[in-house]
VMD Tcl script that builds the backbone (N, CA, C; Angstrom):
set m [mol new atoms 234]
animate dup $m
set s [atomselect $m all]
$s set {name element resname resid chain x y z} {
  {N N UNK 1 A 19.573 7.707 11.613}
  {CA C UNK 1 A 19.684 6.275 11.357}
  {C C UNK 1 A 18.338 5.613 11.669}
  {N N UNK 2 A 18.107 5.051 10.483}
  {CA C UNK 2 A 16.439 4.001 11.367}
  {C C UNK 2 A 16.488 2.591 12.018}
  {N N UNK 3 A 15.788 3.226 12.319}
  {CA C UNK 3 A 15.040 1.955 13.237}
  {C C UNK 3 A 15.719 0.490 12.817}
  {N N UNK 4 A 16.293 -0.628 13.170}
  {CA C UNK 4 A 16.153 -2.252 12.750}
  {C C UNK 4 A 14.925 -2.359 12.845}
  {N N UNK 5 A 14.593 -3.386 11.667}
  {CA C UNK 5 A 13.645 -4.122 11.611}
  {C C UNK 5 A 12.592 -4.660 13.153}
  {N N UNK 6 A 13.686 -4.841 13.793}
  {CA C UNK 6 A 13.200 -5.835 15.025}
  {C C UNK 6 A 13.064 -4.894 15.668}
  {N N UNK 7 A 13.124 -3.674 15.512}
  {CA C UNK 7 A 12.711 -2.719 17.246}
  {C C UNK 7 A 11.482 -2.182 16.438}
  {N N UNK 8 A 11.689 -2.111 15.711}
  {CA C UNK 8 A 10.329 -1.348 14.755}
  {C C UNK 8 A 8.699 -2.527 15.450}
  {N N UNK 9 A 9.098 -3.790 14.819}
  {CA C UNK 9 A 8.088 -5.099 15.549}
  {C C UNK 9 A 8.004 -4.885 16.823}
  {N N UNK 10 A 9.059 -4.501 17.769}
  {CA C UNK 10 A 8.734 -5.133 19.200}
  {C C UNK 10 A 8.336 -3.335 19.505}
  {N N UNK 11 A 8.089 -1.990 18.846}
  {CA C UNK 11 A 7.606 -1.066 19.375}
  {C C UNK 11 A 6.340 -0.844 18.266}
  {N N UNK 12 A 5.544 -1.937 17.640}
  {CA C UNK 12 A 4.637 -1.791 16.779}
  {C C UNK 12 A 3.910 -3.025 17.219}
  {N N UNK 13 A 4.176 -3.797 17.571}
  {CA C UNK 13 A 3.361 -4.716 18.263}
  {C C UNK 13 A 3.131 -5.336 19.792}
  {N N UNK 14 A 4.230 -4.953 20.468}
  {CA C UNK 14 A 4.528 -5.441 21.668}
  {C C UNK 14 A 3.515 -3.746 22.854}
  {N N UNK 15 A 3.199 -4.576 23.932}
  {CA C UNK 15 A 2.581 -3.962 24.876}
  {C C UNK 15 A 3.799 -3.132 25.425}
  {N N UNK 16 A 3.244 -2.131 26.215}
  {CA C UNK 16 A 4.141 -1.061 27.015}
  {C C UNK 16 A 4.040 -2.684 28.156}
  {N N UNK 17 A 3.726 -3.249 28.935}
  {CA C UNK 17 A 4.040 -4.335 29.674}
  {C C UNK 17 A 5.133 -5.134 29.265}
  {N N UNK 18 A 5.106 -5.518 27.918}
  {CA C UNK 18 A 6.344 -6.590 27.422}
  {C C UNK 18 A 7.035 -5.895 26.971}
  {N N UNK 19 A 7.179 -4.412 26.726}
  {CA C UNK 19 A 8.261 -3.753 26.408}
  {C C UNK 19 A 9.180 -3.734 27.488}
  {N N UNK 20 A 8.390 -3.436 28.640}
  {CA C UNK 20 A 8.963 -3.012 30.062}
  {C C UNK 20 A 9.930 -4.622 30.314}
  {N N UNK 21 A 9.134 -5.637 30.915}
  {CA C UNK 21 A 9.528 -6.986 31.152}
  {C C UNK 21 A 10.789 -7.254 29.730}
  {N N UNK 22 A 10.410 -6.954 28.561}
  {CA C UNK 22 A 11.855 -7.405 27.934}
  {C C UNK 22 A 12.861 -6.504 28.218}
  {N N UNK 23 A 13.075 -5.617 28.404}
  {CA C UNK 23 A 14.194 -4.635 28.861}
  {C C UNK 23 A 14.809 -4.881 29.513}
  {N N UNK 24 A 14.066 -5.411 30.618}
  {CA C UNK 24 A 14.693 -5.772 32.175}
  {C C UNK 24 A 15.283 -7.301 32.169}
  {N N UNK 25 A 14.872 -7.756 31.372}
  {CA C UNK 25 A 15.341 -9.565 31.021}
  {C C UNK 25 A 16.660 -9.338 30.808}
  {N N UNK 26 A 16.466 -8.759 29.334}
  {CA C UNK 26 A 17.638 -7.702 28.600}
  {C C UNK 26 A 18.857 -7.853 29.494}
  {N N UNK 27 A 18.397 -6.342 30.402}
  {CA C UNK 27 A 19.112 -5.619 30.927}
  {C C UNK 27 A 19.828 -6.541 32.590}
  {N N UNK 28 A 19.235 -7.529 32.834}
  {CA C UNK 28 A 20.064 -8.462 33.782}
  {C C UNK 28 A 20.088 -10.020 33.016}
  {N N UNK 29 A 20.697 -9.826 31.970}
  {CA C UNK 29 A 21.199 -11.012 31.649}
  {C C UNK 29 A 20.996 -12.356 30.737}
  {N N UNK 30 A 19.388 -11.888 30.746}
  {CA C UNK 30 A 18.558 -13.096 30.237}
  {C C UNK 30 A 18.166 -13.234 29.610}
  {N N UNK 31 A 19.151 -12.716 28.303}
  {CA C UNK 31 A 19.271 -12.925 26.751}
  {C C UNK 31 A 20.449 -13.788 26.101}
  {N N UNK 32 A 20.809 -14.849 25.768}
  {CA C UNK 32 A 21.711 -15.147 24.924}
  {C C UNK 32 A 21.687 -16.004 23.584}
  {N N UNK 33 A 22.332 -15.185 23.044}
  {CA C UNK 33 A 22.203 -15.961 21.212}
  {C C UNK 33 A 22.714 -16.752 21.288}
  {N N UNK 34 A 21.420 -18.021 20.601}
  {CA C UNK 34 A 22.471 -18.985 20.094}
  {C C UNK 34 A 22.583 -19.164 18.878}
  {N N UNK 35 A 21.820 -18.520 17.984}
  {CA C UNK 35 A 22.764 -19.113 16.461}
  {C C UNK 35 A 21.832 -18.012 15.700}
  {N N UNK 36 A 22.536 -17.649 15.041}
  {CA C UNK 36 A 22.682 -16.779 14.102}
  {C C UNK 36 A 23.283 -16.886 12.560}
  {N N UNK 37 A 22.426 -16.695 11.841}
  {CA C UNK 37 A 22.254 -16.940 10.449}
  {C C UNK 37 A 22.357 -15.971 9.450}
  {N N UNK 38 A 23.525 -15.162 9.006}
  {CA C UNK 38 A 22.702 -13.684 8.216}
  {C C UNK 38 A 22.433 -13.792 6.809}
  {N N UNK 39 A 22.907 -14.825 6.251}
  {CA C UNK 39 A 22.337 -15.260 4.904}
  {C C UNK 39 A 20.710 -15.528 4.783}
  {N N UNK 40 A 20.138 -15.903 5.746}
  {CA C UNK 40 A 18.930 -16.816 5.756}
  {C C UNK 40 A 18.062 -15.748 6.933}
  {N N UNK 41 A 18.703 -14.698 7.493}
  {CA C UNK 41 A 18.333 -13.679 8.124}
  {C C UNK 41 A 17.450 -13.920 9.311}
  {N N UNK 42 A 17.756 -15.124 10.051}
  {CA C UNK 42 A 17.445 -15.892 11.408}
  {C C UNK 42 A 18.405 -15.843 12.488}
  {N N UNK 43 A 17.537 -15.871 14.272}
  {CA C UNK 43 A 18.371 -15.879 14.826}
  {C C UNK 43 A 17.612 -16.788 16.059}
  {N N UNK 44 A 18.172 -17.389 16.938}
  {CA C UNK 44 A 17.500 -18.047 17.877}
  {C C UNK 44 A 18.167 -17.447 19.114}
  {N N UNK 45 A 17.576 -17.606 20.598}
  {CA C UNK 45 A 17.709 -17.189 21.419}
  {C C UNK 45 A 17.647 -18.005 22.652}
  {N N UNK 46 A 18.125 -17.889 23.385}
  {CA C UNK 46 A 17.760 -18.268 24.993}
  {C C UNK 46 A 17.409 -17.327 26.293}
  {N N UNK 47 A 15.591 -17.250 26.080}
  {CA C UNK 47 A 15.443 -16.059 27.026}
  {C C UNK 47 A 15.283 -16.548 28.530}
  {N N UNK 48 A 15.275 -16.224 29.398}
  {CA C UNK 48 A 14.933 -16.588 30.884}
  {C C UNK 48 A 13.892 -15.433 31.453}
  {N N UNK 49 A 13.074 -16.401 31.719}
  {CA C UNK 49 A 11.517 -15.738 32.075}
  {C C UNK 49 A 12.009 -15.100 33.536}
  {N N UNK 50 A 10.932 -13.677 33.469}
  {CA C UNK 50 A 11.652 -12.449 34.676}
  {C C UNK 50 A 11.581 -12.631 36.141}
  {N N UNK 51 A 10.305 -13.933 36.474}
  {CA C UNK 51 A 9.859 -14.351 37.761}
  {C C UNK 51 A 10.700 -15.381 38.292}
  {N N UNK 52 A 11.052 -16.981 37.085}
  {CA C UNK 52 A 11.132 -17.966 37.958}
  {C C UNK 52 A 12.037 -18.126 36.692}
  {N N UNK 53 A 13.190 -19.387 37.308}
  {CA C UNK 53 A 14.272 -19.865 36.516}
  {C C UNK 53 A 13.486 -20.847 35.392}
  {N N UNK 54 A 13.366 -20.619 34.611}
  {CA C UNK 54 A 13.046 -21.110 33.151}
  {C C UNK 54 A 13.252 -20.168 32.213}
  {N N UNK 55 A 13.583 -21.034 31.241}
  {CA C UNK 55 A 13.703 -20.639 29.835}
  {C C UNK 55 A 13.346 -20.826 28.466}
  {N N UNK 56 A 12.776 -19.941 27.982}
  {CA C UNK 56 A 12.191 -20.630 26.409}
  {C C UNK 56 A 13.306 -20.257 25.322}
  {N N UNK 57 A 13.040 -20.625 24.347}
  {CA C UNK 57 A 13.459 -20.472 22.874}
  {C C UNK 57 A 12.817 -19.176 22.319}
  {N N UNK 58 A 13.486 -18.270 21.899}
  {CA C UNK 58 A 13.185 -17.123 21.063}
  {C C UNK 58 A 13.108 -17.650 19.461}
  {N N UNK 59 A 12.582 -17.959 18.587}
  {CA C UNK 59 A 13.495 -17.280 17.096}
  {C C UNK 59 A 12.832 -16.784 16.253}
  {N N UNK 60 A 13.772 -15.769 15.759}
  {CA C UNK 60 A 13.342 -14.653 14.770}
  {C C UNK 60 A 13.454 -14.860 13.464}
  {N N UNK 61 A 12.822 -14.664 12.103}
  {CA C UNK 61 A 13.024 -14.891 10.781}
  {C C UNK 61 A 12.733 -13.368 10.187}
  {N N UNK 62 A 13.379 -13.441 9.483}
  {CA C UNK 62 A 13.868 -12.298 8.320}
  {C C UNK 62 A 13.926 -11.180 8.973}
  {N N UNK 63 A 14.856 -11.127 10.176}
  {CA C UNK 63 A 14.898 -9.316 10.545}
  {C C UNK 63 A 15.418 -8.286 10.042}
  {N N UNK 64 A 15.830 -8.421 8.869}
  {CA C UNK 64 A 16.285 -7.368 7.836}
  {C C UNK 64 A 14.927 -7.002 6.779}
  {N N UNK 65 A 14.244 -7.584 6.973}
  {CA C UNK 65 A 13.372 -7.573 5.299}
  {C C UNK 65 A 11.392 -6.732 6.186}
  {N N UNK 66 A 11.757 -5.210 6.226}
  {CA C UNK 66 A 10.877 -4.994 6.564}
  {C C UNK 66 A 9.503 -5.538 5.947}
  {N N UNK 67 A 8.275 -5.695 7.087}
  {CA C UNK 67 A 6.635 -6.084 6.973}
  {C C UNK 67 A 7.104 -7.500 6.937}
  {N N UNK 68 A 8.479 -8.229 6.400}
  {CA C UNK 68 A 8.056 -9.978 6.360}
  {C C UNK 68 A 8.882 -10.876 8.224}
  {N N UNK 69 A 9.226 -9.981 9.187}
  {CA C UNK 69 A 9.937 -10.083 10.406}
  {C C UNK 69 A 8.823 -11.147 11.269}
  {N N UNK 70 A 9.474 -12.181 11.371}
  {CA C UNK 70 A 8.582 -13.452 12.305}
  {C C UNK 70 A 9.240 -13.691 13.506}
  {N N UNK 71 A 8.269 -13.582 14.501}
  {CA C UNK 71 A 9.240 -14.137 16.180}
  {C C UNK 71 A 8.142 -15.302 16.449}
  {N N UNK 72 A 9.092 -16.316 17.280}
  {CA C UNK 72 A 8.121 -17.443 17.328}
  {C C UNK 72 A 8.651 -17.286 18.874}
  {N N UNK 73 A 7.904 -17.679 19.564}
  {CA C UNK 73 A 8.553 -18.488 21.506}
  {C C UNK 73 A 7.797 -19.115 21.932}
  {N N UNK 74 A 8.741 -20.109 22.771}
  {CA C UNK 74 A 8.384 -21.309 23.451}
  {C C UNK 74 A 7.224 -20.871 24.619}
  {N N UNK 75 A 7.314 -19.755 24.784}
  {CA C UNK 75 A 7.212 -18.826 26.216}
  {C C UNK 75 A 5.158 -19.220 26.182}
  {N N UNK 76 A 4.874 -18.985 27.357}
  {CA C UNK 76 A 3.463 -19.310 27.425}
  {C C UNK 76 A 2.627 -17.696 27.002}
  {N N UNK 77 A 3.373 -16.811 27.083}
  {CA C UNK 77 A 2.605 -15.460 26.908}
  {C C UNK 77 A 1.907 -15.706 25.710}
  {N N UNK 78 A 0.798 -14.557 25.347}
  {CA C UNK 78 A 0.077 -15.014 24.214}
  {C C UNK 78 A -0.004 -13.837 23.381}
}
mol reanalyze $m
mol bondsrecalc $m
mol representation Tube
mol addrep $m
């Protein structure tokens, strides 16, 4: 089975650092969808940063349509 779109981006562009730090966000909690679109192939998010209680906006565009997959965040990382 391959890859989604979106793990393909976040293991083709993302650092072994933000791989690590999103896992662990992930993995205690500090992911939740808020809206989801599959016609229009968007999704938005509410992540909570791994140090201190805040939260940005995730959202993703076209995660089905490999090479055209967009993530935007509020988040200060660069």
């Amino acid at each position: 089975m391959p890859l989604p779109e979106i793990l393909k981006f976040v293991y083709s562009n993302g650092t072994d650092e933000v791989i690590r730090r999103g896992k662990r966000i992930y993995a205690t909690g500090g992911v939740t969808l808020i809206d989801a679109d599959p016609i229009l192939h968007t999704a938005s998010f509410r992540v909570r940063n791994d140090s201190h209680e805040i939260y940005y906006k995730v959202i993703v565009n076209k995660f089905t349509e490999p090479g055209a997959l967009q993530v935007r965040c509020q988040c200060p990382y660069n």
